[in-house]
C-alpha positions in Angstrom: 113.1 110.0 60.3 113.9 113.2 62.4 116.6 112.8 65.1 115.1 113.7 68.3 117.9 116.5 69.1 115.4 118.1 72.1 117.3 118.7 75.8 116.0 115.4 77.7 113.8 116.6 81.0 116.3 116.2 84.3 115.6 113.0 86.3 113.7 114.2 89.7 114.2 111.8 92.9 111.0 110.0 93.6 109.7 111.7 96.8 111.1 110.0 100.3 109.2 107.9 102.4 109.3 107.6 106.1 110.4 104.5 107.4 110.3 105.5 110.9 107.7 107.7 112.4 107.7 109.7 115.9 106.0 106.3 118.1 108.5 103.9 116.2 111.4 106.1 117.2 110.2 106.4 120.9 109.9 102.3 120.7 113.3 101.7 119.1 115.3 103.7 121.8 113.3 102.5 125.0 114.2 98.8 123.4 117.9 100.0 123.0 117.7 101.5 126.6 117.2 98.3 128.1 119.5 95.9 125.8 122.2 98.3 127.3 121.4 97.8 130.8 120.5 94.1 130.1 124.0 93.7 128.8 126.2 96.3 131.5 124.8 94.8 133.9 122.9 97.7 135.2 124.7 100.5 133.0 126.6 101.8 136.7 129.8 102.8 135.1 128.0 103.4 131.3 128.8 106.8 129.6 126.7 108.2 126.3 128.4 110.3 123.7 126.7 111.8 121.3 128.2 112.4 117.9 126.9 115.6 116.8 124.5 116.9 115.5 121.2 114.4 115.7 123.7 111.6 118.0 123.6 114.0 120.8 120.0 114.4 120.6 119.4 110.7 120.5 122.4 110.4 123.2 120.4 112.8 125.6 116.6 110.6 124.9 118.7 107.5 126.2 120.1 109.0 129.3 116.7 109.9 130.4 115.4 106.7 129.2 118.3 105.2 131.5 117.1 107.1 133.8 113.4 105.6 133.9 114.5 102.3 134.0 117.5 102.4 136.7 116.1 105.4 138.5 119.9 106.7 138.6 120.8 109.4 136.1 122.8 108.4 133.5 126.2 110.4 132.5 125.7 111.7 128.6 127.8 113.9 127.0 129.0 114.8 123.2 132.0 113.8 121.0 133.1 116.4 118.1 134.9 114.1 115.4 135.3 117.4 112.5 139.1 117.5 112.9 138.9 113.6 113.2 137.6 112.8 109.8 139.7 111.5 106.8 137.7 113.9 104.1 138.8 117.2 105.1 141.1 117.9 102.6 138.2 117.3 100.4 135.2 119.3 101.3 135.3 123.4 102.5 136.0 123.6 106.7 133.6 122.7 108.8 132.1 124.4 111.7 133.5 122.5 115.0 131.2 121.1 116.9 131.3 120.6 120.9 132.9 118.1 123.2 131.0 117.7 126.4 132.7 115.1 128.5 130.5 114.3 132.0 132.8 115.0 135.1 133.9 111.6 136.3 135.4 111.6 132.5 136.1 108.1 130.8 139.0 106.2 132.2 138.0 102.8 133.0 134.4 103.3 131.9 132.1 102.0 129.2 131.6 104.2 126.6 129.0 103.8 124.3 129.3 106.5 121.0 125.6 107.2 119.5 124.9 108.0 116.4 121.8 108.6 114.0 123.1 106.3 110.9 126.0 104.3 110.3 127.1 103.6 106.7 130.3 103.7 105.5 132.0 103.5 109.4 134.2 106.2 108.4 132.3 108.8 111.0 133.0 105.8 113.9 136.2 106.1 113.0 137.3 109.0 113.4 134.8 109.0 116.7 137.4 106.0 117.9 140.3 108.9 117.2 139.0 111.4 119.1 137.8 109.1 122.4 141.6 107.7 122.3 142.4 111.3 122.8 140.4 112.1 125.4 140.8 108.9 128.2 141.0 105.3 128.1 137.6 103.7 128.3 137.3 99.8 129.5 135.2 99.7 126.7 133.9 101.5 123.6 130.0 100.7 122.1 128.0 101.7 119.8 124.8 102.6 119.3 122.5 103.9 116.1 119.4 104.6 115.1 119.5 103.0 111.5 122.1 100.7 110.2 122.0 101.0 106.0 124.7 99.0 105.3 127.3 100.1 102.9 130.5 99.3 106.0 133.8 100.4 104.2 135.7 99.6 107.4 135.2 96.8 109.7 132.9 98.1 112.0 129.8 97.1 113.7 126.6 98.3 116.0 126.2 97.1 119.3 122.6 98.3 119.5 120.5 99.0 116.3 117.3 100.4 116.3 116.4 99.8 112.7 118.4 97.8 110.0 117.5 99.4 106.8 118.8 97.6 103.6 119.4 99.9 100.7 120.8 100.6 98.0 123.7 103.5 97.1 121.3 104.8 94.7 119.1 105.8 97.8 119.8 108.5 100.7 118.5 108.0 104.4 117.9 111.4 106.5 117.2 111.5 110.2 114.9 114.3 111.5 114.8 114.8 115.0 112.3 117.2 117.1 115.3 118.8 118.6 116.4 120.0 115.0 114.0 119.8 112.7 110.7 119.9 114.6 109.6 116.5 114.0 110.6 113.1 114.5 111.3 111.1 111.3 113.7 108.6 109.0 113.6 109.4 105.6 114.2 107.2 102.9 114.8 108.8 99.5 116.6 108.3 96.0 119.1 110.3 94.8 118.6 112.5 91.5 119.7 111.5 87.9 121.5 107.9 89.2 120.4 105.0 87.2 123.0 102.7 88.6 125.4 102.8 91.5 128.5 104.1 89.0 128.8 107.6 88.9 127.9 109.4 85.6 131.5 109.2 84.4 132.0 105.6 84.6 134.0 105.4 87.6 133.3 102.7 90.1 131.5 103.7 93.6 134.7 103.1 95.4 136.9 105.0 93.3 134.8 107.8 92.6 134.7 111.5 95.0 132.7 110.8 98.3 129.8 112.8 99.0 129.8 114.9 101.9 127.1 113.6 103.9 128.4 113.8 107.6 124.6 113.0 109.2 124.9 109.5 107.0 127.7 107.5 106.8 
């Protein structure tokens, strides 16, 4: 018999599926819209921080969507976490982003942080960091597009558009008009990962974290 000694092919990710589309998107955020003013009482004193890049996006479609239903323009701004994060001795720099705080600021207000996807909690995290920096808030929120599970620190949505169980194995990607020219979730599988260990054995907790600031 004649060992087999040929290079094996590479293992190519199946191609992603969308699990959200542009109408679903559009329904998911008007629903959010009026769970917040449903629960703050008329979303008076409500703030909207987007974390950047796609959470400011989605930040802005609620203000307006606010807007509809209250017929009072809603205060939205942006919250830069980059210096914020507990990976940055990790992974190259990063490019800061922008802070954008309305003009009546936060003291006192409620504060509601939007993001695209929360995974790990880490990003929320250092999100909380920043905000405790900038004002004290009467109280913080929090608002995403997709929840996938995966929480390494206690922390939980407010308002979810989608929850989306999956697996480590798989990668979720938000595509926004604003960005990317279309509106979109993405639901992939990683290349080459048979199991959720990494290649060398070492268990998913223990092993480098991927830089994937859009999903975690």
């Amino acid at each position: 018999m004649v060992e087999d000694r040929s290079t094996p092919e590479p293992e190519h990710a199946a191609p992603a599926r969308a699990v959200l589309e542009a109408p679903d998107i559009a329904r998911v955020l008007t629903r959010i819209a009026h769970e917040i003013v449903e629960r703050a009482k008329g979303a008076d004193d409500v703030v909207l921080l987007g974390i950047p890049t796609r959470g400011v996006y989605l930040a802005q479609r609620l203000a307006a969507k606010l807007a509809e239903i209250t017929g009072r323009a809603a205060a939205v701004g942006s919250l830069d976490i980059t210096m914020y994060r507990d990976d940055l001795r990790l992974h190259p720099a990063r490019a800061l982003a922008r802070t954008e705080i309305p003009g009546a600021g936060i003291d006192g207000r409620l504060v509601i942080l939007v993001d695209d996807v929360l995974f790990s909690g880490r990003t929320i995290r250092a999100a909380l960091d920043a905000l405790n920096d900038i004002g004290r808030p009467r109280a913080v929120q929090l608002a995403v597009l997709v929840d996938r599970g995966h929480r390494e620190l206690p922390i939980r949505a407010d308002y979810v558009g989608k929850n989306l169980p999956t697996s480590l194995r798989e990668t979720v990607k938000v595509q926004l008009t604003e960005e990317d020219g279309r509106d979109t979730v993405l639901l992939g599988q990683k290349p080459g990962q048979g199991d959720e260990r990494t290649p060398a054995g070492q268990d998913r907790h223990t092993a480098p974290r991927e830089d994937l600031p859009a999903d975690d």
